[in-house]
NUDREN-231531 format. One line per field, with one value per residue (C-alpha): chain; y, x, z; residue in three letters; residue number from 1. Coordinates in nm, 3 decimals. Example, Ala and Ser with C-alpha at 12.3 -4.5 7.8 and 13.67 -1.06 7.14 Angstrom:
<pts>
mol = [A,A];
y = [-0.450,-0.106];
x = [1.230,1.367];
z = [0.780,0.714];
type = [ALA,SER];
seq = [1,2];
</pts>
This chain:
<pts>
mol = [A,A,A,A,A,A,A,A,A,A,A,A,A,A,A,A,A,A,A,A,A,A,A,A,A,A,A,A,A,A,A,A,A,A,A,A,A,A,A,A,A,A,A,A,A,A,A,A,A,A,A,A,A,A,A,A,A];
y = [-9.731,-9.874,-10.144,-9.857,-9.638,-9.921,-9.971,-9.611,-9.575,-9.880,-9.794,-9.424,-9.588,-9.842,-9.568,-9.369,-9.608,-9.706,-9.332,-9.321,-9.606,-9.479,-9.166,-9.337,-9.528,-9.228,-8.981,-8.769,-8.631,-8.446,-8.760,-8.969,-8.654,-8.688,-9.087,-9.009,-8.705,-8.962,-9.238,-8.991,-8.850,-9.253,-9.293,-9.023,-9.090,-9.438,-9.305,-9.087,-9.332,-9.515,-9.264,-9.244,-9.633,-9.637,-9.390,-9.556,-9.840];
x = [3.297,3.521,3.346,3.381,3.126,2.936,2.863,2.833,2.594,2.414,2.375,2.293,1.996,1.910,1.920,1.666,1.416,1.434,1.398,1.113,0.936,1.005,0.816,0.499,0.496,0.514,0.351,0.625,0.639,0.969,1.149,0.948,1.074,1.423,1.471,1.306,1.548,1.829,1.715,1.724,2.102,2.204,2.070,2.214,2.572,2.467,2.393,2.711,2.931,2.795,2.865,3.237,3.263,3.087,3.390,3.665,3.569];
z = [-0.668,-0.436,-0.136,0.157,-0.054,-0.158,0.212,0.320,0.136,0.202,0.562,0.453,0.286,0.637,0.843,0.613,0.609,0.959,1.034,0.766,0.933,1.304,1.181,1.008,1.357,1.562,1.342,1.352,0.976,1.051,1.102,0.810,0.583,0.710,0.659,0.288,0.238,0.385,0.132,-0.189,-0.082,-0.075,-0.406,-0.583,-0.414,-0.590,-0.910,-0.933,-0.831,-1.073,-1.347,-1.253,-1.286,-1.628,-1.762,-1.585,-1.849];
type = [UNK,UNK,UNK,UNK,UNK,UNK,UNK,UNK,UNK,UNK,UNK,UNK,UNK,UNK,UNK,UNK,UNK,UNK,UNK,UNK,UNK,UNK,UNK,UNK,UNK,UNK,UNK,UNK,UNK,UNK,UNK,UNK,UNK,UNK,UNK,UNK,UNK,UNK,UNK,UNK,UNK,UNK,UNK,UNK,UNK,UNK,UNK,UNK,UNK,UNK,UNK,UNK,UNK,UNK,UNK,UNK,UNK];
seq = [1,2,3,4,5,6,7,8,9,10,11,12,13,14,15,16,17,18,19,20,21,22,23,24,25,26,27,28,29,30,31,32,33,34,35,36,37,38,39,40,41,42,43,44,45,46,47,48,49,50,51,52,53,54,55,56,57];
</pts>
């Protein structure tokens, strides 16, 4: 996984919570759904990046 992903997906993963957290503070479920959705994509970019590293070994 090179650094540039690494970081993507990092601030993929900021931006979700702060979105989550905007939306428990407002009450606005759409946008606590959408920093939660925002969150899981990050992780699973994580997780297959992570994959393709473990066979480049």
């Amino acid at each position: 996984m090179s650094a540039t992903d690494k970081i993507k997906n990092a601030i993929e993963d900021v931006e979700g919570k702060a979105k989550e957290a905007l939306g428990k503070v407002t009450g606005d479920r759409s946008t606590e759904n959408e920093g939660k959705k925002d969150q899981a994509k990050s992780d699973l970019k994580n997780a297959g990046e992570n994959v393709k590293d473990a066979f480049k070994h």
